[in-house]
C-alpha positions as MATLAB code, in Angstrom:
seq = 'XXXXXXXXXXXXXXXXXXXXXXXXXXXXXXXXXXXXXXXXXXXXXXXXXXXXXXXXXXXXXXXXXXXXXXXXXXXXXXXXXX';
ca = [
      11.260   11.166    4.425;
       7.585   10.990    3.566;
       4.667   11.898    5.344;
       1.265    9.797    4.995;
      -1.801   12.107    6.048;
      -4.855   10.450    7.518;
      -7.541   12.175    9.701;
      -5.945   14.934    9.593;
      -2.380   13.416   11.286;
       0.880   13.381   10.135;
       2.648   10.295   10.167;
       6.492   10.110    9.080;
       8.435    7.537    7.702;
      11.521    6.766    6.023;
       9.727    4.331    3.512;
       5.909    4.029    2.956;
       4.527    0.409    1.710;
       1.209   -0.351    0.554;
      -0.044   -3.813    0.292;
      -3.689   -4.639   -0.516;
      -5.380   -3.899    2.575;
      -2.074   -2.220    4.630;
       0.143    0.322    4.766;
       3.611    0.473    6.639;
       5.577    3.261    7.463;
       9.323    2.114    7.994;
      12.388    4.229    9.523;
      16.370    4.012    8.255;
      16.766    0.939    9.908;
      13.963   -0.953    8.783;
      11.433   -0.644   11.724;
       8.309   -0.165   11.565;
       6.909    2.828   13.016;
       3.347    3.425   11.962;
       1.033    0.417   10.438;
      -2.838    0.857    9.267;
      -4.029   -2.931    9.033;
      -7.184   -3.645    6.940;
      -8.098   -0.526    4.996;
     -10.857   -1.158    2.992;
     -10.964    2.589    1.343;
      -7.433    3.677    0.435;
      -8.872    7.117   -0.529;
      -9.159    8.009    2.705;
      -5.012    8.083    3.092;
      -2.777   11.013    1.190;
       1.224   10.574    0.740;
       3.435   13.381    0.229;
       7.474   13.715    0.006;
       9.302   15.850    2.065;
       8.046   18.936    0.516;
       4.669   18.382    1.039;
       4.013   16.933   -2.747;
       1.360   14.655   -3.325;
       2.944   11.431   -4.609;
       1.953    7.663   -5.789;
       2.317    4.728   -3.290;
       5.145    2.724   -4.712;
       3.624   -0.474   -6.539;
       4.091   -3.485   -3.609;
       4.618   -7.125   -5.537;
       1.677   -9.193   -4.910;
       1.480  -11.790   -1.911;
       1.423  -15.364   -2.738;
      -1.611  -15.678   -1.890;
      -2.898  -12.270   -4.034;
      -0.802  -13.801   -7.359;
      -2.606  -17.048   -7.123;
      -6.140  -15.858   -6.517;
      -5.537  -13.776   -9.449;
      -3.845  -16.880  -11.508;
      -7.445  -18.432  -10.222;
      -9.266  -15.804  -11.871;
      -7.617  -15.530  -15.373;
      -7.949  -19.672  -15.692;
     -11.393  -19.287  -15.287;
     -11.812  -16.257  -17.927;
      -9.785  -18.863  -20.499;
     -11.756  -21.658  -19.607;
     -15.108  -19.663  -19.816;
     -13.768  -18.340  -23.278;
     -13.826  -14.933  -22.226;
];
């Protein structure tokens, strides 16, 4: 179980996600029961373990749409010589 702290609420989960602008809180069966849609400062949320340890979001693979905007970005460098 983990626990994701923000504002000063707990919010449990069996699995905690973390995209680039969301996080999800999933139970056993794979349902979501928590979501925070849009976060623009990811500072603001804390994620502990069941002990109350501070631990790392697990690293989400990219969206489609986040690998190719970044593909975007390193052509350019090349191109630019950079």
């Amino acid at each position: 179980m983990k626990n994701l702290i923000f504002n000063g609420k707990v919010f449990e989960a069996e699995t905690v996600s973390k995209t680039s602008t969301d996080i999800i809180g999933l139970d056993l069966n794979g349902i979501e029961v928590f979501a925070f849609r849009g976060i623009s400062d990811f500072s603001l949320f804390k994620l502990q373990d069941e002990n109350g340890n501070p631990i790392e979001f697990p690293q989400q693979e990219p969206t489609v749409e986040e690998y190719l905007l970044n593909l975007d970005y390193r052509l350019s460098k090349i191109e630019l010589g950079v």
